[in-house]
GULO-89804 format. One record per residue (C-alpha): residue number from 0; residue in one letter; x, y, z. Coordinates in Angstrom, 2 decimals, decimal comma, m for minus. Example, Ala and Ser with C-alpha at 12.3 -4.5 7.8 and 13.67 -1.06 7.14 Angstrom:
2
seq / type / c1 / c2 / c3
0 / a / 12,30 / m4,50 / 7,80
1 / s / 13,67 / m1,06 / 7,14
REM end
This chain:
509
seq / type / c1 / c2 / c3
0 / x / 0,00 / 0,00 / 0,00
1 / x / 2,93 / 2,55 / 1,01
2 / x / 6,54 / 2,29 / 0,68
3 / x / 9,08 / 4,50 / 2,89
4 / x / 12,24 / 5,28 / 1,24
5 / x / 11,88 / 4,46 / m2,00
6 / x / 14,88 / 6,50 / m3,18
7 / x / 17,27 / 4,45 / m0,79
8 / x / 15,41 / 1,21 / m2,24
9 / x / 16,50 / 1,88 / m5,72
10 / x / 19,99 / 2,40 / m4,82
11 / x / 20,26 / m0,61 / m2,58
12 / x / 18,66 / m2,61 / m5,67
13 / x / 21,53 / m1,42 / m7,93
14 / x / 24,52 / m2,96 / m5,92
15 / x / 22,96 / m6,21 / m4,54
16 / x / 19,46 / m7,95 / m3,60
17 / x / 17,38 / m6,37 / m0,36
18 / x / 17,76 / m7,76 / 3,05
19 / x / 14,50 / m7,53 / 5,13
20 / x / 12,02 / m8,97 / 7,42
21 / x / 8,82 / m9,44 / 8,56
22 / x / 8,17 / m9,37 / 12,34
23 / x / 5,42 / m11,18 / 13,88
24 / x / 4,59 / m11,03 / 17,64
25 / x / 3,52 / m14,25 / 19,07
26 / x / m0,04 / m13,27 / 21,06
27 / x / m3,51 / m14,71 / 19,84
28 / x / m3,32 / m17,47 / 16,94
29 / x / m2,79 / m16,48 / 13,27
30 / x / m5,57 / m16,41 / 11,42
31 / x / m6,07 / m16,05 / 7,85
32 / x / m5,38 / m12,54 / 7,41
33 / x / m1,85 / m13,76 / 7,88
34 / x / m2,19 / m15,02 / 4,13
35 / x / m1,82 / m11,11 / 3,15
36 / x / 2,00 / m10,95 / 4,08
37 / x / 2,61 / m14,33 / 3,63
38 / x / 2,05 / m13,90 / m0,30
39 / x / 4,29 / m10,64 / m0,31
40 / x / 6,60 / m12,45 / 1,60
41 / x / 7,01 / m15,60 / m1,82
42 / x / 7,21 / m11,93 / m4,02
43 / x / 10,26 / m10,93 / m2,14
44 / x / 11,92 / m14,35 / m2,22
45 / x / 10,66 / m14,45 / m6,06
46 / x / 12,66 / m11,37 / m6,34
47 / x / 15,91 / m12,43 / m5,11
48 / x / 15,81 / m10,66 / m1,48
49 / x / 17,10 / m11,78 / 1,71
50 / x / 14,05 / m12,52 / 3,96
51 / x / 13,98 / m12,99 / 7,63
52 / x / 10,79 / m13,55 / 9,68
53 / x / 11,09 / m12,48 / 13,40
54 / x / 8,84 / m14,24 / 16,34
55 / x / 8,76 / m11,15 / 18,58
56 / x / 8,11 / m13,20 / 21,54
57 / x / 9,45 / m10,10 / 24,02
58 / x / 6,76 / m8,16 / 22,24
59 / x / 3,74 / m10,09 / 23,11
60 / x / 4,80 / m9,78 / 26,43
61 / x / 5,04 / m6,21 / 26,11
62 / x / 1,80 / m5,65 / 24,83
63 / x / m0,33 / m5,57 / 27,77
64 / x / 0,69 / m9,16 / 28,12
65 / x / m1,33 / m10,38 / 25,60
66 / x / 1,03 / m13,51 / 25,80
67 / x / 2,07 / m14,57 / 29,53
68 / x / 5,30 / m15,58 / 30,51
69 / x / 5,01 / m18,65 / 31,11
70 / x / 3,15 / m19,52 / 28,05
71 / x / 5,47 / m17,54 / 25,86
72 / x / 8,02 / m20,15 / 24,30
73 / x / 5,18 / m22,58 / 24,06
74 / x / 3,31 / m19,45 / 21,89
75 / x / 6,77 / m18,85 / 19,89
76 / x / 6,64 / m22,51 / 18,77
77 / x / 2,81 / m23,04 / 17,75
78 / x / 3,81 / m19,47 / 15,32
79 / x / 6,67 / m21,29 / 14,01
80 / x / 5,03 / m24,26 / 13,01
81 / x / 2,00 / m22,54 / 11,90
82 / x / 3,66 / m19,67 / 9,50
83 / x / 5,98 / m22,60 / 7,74
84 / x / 2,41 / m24,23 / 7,43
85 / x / 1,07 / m21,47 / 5,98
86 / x / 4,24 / m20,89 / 3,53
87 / x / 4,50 / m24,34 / 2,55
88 / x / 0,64 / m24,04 / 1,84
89 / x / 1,19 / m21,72 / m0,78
90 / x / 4,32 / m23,06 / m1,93
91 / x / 7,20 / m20,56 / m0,57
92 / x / 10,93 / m22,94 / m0,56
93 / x / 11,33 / m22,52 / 3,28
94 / x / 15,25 / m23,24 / 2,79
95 / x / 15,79 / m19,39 / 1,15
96 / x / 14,04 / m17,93 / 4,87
97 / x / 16,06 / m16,96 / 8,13
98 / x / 13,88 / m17,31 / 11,77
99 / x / 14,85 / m15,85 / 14,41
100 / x / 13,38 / m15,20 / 17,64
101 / x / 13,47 / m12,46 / 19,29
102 / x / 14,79 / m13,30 / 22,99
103 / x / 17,51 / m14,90 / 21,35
104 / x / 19,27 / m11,45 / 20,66
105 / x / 16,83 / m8,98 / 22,93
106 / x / 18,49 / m10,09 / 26,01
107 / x / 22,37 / m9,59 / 25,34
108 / x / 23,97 / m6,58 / 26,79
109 / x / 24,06 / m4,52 / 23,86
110 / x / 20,78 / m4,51 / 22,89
111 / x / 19,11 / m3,63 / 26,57
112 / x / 22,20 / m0,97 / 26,79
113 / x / 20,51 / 0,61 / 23,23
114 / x / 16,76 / 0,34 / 24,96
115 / x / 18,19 / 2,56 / 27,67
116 / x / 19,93 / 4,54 / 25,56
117 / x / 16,67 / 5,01 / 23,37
118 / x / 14,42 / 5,68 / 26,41
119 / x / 17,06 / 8,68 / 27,13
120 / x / 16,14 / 10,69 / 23,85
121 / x / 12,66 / 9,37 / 23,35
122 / x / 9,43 / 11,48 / 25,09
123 / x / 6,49 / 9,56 / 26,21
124 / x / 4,10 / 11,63 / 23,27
125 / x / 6,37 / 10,00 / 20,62
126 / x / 6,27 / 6,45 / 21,99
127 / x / 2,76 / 6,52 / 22,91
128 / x / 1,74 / 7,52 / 19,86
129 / x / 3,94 / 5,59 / 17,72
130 / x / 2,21 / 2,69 / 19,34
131 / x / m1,40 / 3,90 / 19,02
132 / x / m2,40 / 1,18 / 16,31
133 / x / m0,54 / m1,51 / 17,45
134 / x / m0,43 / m1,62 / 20,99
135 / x / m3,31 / m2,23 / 23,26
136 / x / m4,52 / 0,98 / 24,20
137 / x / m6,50 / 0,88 / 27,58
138 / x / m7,09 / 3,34 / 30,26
139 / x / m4,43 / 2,67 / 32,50
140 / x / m1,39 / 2,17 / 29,97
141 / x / 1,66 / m0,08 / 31,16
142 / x / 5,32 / 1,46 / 30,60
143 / x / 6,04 / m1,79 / 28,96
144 / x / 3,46 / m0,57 / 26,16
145 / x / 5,72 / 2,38 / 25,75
146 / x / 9,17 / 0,48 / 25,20
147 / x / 7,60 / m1,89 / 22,43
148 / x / 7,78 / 0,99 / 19,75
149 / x / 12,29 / 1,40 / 20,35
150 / x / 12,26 / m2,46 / 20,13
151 / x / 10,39 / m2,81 / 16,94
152 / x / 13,05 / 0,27 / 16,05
153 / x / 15,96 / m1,15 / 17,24
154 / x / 15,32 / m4,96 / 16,00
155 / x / 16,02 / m3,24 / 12,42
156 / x / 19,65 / m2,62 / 12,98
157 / x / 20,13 / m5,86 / 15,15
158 / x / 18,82 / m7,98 / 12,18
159 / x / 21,27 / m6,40 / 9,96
160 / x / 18,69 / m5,77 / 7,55
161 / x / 18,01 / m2,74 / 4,68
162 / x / 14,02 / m2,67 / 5,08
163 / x / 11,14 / m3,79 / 7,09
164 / x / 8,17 / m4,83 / 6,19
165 / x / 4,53 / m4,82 / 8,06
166 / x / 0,70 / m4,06 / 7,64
167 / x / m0,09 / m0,01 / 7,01
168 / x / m1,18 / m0,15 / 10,77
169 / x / 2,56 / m0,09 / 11,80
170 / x / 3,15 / 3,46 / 10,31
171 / x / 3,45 / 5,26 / 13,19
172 / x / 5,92 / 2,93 / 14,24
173 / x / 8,10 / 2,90 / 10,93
174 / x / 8,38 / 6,62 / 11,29
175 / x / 9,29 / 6,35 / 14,98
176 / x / 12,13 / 4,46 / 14,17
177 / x / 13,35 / 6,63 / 10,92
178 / x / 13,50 / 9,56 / 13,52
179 / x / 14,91 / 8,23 / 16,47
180 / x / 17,67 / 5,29 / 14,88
181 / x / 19,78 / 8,14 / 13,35
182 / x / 20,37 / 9,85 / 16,69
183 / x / 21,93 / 6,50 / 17,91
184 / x / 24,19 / 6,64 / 15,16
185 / x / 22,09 / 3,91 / 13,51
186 / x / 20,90 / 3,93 / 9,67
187 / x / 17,17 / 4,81 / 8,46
188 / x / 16,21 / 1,51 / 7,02
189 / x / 13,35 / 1,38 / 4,24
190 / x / 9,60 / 0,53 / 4,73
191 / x / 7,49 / m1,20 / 2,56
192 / x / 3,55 / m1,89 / 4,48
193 / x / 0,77 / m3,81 / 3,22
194 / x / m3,25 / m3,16 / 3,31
195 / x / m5,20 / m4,22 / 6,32
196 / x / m7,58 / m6,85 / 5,34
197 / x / m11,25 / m6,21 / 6,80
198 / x / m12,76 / m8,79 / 9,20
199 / x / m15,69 / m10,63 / 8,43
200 / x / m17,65 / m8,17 / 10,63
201 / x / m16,37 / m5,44 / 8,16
202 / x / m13,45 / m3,92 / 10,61
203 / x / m10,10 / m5,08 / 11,05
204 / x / m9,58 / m8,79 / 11,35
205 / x / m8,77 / m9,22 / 14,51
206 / x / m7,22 / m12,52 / 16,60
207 / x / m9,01 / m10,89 / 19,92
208 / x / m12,66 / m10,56 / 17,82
209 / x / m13,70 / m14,40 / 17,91
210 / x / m16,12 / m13,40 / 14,31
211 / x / m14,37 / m10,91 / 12,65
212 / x / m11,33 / m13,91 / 11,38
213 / x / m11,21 / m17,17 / 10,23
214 / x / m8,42 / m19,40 / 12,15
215 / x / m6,03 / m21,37 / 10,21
216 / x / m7,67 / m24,39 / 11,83
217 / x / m10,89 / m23,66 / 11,75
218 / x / m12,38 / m26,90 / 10,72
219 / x / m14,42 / m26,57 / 7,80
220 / x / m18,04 / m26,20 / 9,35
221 / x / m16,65 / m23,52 / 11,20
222 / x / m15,29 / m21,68 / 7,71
223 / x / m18,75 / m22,59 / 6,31
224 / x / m20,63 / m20,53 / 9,33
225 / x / m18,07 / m17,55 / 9,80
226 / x / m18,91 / m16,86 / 6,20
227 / x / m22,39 / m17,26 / 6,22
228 / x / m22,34 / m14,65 / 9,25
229 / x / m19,75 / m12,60 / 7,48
230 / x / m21,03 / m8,93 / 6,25
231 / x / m20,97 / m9,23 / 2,74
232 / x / m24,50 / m6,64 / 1,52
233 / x / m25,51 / m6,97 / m1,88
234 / x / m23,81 / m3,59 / m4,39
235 / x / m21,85 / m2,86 / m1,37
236 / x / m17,92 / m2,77 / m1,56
237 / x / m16,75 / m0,73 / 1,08
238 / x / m15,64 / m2,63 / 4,55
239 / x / m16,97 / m5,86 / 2,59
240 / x / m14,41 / m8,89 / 4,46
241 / x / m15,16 / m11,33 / 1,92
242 / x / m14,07 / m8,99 / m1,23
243 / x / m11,25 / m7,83 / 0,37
244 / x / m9,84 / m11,40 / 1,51
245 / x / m10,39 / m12,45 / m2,48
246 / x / m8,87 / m8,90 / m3,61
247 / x / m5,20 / m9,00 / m1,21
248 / x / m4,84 / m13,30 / m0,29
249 / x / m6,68 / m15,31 / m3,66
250 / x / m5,93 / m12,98 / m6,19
251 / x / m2,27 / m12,58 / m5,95
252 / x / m2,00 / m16,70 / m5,14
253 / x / m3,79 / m17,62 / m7,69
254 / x / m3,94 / m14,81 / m10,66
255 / x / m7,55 / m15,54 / m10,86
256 / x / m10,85 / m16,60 / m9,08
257 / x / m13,84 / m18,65 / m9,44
258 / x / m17,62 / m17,94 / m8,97
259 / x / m19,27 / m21,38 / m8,67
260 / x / m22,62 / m20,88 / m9,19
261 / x / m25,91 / m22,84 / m10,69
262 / x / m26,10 / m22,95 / m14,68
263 / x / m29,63 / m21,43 / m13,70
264 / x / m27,79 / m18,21 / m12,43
265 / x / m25,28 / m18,37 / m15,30
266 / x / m22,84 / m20,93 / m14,28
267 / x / m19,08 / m20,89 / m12,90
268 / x / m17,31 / m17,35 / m14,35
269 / x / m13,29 / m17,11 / m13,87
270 / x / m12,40 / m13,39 / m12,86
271 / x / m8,46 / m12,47 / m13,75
272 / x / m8,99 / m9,20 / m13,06
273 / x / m9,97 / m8,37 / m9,32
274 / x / m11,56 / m4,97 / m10,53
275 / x / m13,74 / m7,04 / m13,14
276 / x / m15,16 / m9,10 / m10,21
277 / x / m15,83 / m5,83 / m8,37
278 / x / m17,60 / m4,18 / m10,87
279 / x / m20,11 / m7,38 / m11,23
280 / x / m20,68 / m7,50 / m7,25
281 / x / m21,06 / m3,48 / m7,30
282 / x / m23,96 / m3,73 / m9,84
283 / x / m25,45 / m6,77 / m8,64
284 / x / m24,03 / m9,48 / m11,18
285 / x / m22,59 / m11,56 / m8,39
286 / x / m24,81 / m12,76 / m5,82
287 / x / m22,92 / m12,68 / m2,15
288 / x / m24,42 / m16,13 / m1,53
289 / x / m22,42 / m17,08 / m4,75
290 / x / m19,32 / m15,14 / m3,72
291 / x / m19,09 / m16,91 / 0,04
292 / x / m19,32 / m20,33 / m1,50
293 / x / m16,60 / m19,95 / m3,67
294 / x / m14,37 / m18,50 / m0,92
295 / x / m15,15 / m21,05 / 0,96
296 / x / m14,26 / m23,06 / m1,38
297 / x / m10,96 / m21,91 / m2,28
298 / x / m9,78 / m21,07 / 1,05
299 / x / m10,04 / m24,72 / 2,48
300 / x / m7,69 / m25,68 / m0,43
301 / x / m5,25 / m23,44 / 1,16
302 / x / m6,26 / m24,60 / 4,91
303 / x / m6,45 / m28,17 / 4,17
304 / x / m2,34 / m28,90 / 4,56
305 / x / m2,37 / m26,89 / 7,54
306 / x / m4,97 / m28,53 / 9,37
307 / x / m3,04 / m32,20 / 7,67
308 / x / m0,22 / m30,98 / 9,45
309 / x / m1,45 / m29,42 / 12,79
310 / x / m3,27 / m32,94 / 13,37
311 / x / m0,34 / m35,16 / 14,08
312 / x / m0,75 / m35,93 / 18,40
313 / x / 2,94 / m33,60 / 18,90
314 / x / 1,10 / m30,23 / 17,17
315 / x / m2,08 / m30,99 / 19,08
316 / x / m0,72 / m30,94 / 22,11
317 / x / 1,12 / m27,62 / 21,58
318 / x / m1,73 / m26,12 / 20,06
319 / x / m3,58 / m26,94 / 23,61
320 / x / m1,00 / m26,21 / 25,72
321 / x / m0,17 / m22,61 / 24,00
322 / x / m3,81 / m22,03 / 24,11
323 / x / m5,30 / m23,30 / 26,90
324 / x / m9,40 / m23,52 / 26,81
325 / x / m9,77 / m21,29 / 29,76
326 / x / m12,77 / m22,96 / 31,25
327 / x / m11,22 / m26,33 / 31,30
328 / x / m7,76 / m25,33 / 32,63
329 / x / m8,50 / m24,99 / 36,42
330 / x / m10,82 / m28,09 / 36,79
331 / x / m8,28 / m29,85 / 34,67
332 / x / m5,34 / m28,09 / 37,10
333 / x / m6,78 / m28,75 / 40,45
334 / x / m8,68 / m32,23 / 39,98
335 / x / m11,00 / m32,97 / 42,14
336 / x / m10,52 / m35,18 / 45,24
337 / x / m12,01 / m38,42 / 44,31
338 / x / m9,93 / m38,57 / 41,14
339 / x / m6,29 / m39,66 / 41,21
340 / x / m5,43 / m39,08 / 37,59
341 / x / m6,69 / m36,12 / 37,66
342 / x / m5,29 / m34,96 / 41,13
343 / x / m1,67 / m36,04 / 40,11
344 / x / m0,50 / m33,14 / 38,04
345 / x / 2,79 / m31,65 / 37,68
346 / x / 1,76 / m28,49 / 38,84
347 / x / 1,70 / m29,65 / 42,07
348 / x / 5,38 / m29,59 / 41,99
349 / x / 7,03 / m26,58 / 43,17
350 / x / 9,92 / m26,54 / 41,03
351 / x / 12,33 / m23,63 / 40,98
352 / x / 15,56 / m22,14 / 39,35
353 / x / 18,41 / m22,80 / 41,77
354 / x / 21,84 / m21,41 / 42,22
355 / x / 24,57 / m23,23 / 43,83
356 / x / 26,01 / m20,47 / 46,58
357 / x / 28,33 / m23,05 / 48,64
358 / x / 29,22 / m26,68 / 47,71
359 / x / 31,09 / m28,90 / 51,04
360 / x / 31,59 / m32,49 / 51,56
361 / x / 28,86 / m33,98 / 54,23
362 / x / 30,90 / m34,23 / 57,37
363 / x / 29,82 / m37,44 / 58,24
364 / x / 28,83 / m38,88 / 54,57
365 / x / 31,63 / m39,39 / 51,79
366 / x / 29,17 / m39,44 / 49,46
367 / x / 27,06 / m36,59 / 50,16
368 / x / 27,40 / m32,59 / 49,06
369 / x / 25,91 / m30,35 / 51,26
370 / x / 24,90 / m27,30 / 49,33
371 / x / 23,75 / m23,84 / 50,15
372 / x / 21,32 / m22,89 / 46,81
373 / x / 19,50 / m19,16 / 46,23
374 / x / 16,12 / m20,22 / 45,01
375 / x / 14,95 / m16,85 / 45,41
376 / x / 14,30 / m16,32 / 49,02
377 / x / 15,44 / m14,12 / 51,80
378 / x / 17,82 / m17,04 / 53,01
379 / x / 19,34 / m19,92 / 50,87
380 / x / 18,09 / m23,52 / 51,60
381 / x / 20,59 / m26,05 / 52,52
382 / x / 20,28 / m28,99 / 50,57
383 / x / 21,65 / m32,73 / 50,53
384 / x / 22,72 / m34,18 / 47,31
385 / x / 24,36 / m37,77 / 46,79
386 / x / 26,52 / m36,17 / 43,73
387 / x / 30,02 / m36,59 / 45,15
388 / x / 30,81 / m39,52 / 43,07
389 / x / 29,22 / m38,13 / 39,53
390 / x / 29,92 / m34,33 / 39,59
391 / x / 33,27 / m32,87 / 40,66
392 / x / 32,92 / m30,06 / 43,62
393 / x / 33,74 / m27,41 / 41,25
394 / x / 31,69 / m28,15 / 38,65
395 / x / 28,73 / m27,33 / 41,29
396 / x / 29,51 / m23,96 / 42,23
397 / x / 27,79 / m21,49 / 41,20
398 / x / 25,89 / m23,24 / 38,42
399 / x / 22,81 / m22,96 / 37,87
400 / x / 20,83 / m26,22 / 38,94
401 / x / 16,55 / m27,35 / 38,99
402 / x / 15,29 / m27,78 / 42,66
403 / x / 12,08 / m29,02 / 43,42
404 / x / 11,47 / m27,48 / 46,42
405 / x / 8,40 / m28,48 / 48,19
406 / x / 9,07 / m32,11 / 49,29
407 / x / 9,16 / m32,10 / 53,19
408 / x / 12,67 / m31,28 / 54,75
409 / x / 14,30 / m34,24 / 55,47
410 / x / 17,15 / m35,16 / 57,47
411 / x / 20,17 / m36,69 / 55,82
412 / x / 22,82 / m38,09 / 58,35
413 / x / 22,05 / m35,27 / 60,62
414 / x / 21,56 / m32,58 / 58,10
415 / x / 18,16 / m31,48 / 57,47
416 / x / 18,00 / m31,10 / 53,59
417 / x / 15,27 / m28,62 / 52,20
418 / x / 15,20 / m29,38 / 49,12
419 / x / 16,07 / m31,96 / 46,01
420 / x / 18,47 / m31,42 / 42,62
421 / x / 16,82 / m32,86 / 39,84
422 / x / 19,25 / m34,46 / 37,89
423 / x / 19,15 / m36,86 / 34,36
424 / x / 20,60 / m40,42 / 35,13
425 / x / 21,90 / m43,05 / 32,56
426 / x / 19,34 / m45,98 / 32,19
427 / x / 22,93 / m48,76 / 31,88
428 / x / 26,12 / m49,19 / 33,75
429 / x / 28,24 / m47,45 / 34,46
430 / x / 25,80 / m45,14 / 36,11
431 / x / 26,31 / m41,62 / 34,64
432 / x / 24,31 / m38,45 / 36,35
433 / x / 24,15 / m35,02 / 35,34
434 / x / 21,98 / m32,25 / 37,10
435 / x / 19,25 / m30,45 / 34,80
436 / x / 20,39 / m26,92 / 33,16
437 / x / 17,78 / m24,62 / 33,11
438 / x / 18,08 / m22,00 / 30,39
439 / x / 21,04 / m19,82 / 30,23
440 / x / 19,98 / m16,31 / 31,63
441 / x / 17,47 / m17,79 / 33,84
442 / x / 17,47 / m16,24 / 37,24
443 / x / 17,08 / m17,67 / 40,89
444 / x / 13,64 / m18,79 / 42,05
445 / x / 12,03 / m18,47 / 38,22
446 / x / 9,48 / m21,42 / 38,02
447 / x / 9,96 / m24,28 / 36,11
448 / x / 6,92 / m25,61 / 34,89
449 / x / 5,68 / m28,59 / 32,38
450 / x / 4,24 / m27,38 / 29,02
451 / x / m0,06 / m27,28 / 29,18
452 / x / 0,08 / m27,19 / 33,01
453 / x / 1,98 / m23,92 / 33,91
454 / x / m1,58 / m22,40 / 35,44
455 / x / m2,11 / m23,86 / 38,60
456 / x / m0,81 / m23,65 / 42,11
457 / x / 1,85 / m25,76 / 43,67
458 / x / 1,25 / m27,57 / 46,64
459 / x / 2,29 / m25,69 / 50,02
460 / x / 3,92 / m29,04 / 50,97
461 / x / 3,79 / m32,42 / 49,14
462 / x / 2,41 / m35,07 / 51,79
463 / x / 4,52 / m38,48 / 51,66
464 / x / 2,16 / m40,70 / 52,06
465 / x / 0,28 / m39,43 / 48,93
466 / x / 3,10 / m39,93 / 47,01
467 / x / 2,65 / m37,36 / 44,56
468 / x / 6,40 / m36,77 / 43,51
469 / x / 7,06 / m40,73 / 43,25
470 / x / 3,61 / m40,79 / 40,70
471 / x / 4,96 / m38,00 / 38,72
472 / x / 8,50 / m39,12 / 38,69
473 / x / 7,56 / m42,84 / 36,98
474 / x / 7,13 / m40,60 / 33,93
475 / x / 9,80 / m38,37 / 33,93
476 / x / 12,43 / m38,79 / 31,29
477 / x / 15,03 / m37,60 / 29,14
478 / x / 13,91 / m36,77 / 25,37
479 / x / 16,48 / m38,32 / 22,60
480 / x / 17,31 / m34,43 / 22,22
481 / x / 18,49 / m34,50 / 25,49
482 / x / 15,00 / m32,13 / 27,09
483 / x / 13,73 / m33,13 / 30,40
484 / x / 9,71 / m33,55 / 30,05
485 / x / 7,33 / m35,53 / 31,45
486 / x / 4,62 / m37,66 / 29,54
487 / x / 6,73 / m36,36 / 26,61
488 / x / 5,71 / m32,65 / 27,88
489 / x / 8,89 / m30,03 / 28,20
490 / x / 9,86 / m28,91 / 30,97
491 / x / 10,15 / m24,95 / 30,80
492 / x / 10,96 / m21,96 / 32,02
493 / x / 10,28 / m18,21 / 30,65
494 / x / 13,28 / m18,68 / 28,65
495 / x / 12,69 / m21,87 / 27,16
496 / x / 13,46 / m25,63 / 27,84
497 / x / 15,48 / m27,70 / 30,31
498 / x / 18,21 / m29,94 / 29,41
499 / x / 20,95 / m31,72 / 30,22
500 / x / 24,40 / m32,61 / 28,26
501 / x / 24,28 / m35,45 / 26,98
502 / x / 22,23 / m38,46 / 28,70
503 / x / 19,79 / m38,95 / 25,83
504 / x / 16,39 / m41,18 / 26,97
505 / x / 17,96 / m41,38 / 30,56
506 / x / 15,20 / m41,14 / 33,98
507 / x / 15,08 / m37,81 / 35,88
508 / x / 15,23 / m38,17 / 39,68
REM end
């Protein structure tokens, strides 16, 4: 629709092929909308540019939280899988694409020294209003809400990239960065923005407004009755969802479209021309009855390998577990007390990022440690761990280790231990053990949770006769990619998943 810089494109275009990307944050689920810069996306690649697609996972947490911490890798990987879905869907090589997320470079030093540096020249008119469309506006505004505009900024010269590219609605941010990345002695990088594609209700489509979008996995009696419901008046072509959807995503796919309609109305009529088929529906030639059916039609051809794809058991299960059915999560969370299975969850399990202040020998135990680990607290627990013979004293300090930390204290040849390292164990002889590594950059006392059950409480203290640990622990194990999960379920923190070197399919105790 609008291209920034157009000057600096041409001379760019003249030495060597574009670099740019398309930045996506990871909140509510794609929806079909998406198709829009998708097929701009297989133009640039046609064209010979360099394209890199960013999950702005910091983002989503930035905007009013749309996306919670703790659900945000799991969020991050149900994008990823669903936009190569989407591209594969319409046929864009995957192999020519860079992804990158963005905690894996929003994190390091330099970048969060440029945030503060940007906050220092930046006033709160120009990043409030350079998030207006984009960010959740609400009465009370967060000062997260404020720093998303200097990331979306800065992310341009931290991707290395000549131009970025986004829907019209990120304007106000484009020029927000043009201004203020010069005055950190950064280039102005190029902006190229696509139309907004109406919702079905005839505003923009919207992942928050349940009828204004279609989801990528809608099944197809839900396409059939989002359309029906769609606004779509007869003559009228302003706001109209339907035309717009056929003008910006099935147009430029296909080079043409379809009317399938009864030889009694004139039979099936192929439009190349998208102004051709707006002309017809403007006086009445095309019936909107007609014109729903045949997007219906053509849009489950492009749905139909995503839905293929998102129905093997591993993408269910993310798919859940990134987007938990609210009404169903607590019951599921909490159980009830005359049902075991249900009762036994892992987040009864107060798990926790540990770090190992003091490693000694047990003084009456050669093969005991007795360590002294922040988990977050005013005081650090002392805990007993039977490591001496598998991890050298060194190797301990001041690493960062997984404690579960509501078992009942415990005394271990005199010394009460508070606490237990989870570590991954070989399954043959020799025995081999190696404690869990959360995350690098994780911090002391961040939860560690398993993926789909990161909503409910821990227990205050886990009773030993119930043996809720021991139930869990019979499925704990070590993934052939060497991730702790249980049931086949990651264990995660904020920053992603916990490992362990190298003892592929071992137990976890």
């Amino acid at each position: 629709q609008e291209v920034l810089g157009e000057d600096k494109l041409m001379a760019i275009l003249k030495e060597r092929e574009l670099k740019i990307y398309w930045g996506t944050a990871t909140t509510g689920k794609p929806h079909v909308a998406y198709f829009v810069p998708m097929s701009k996306i297989a133009d640039f690649l046609k064209a010979g540019c360099e394209v890199t697609i960013l999950f702005a996972d910091l983002h989503a947490y930035l905007d009013n939280m749309k996306a919670p911490w703790e659900l945000l890798e799991l969020r991050t990987r149900y994008y990823e899988n669903v936009i190569k879905a989407m591209l594969e869907s319409i046929g864009v090589p995957l192999e020519k694409l860079k992804f990158v997320r963005g905690t894996d470079y929003q994190l390091s030093k330099e970048y969060t020294l440029d945030v503060y540096r940007l906050s220092s020249v930046v006033t709160q008119h120009d990043a409030k209003k350079a998030g207006a469309e984009v960010v959740k506006q609400v009465e009370h505004p967060l000062l997260s809400g404020l720093l998303y505009p200097g990331l979306q900024a800065l992310d341009e010269e931290y991707l290395k990239v000549d131009a970025q590219f986004g829907g019209v609605d990120q304007r106000k941010i484009f020029t927000f960065a043009e201004k203020y990345l010069p005055s950190l002695g950064y280039a102005k990088r190029v902006h190229l923005m696509n139309p907004m594609v109406p919702g079905l209700t005839g505003s923009k489509m919207s992942s928050s407004e349940e009828d204004s979008k279609i989801d990528l996995l809608d099944r197809k009696e839900d396409v059939k009755k989002k359309l029906k419901k769609a606004f779509c008046e007869p003559g009228n072509v302003e706001n109209n969802g339907v035309l717009s959807f056929i003008k910006h995503v099935l147009f430029p796919l296909k080079s043409e479209f379809v009317v399938l309609r009864e030889e009694k109305w004139g039979g099936n009529k192929t439009y190349t021309a998208y102004e051709a088929l707006e002309k017809d529906f403007a006086e009445q030639v095309v019936h909107p009855g007609d014109l729903k059916n045949s997007v219906e039609v053509a849009l489950n051809k492009l749905l139909d390998p995503i839905r293929e794809k998102f129905n093997s058991p591993e993408l269910k299960k993310l798919t859940n577990a990134a987007y938990p059915n609210p009404s169903k999560a607590k019951p599921a969370e909490k159980g009830t007390k005359n049902s075991e299975p249900e009762n036994v969850v892992p987040s009864r399990l107060d798990i926790r990022v540990g770090k190992v202040i003091s490693v000694e020998k047990h003084p009456d135990a050669d093969s005991l440690y007795v360590e002294k680990i922040d988990v977050g607290e005013p005081e650090p627990r002392t805990v007993v761990s039977g490591l001496v013979q598998f991890v050298p004293k060194e190797q301990l300090q001041d690493r960062l280790v997984v404690l579960l930390c509501n078992l009942k204290p415990q005394k271990m040849r005199g010394v009460e231990s508070q606490g237990m390292v989870l570590c991954a164990s070989s399954v043959g002889e020799p025995r081999q053990v190696e404690p869990l590594d959360p995350p690098a950059g994780c911090c002391a006392g961040e939860r560690v949770y398993v993926e789909g059950y990161e909503g409910g409480e821990p227990d205050d203290e886990l009773k030993p006769k119930k043996k809720v640990f021991e139930k869990l622990q019979a499925d704990f194990r070590v993934s052939e990619d060497c991730v702790a999960q249980w049931k086949q379920r990651n264990f995660l923190t904020k920053l992603g998943r916990v490992s362990c070197k190298s003892l592929k399919g071992g137990t976890i105790s």
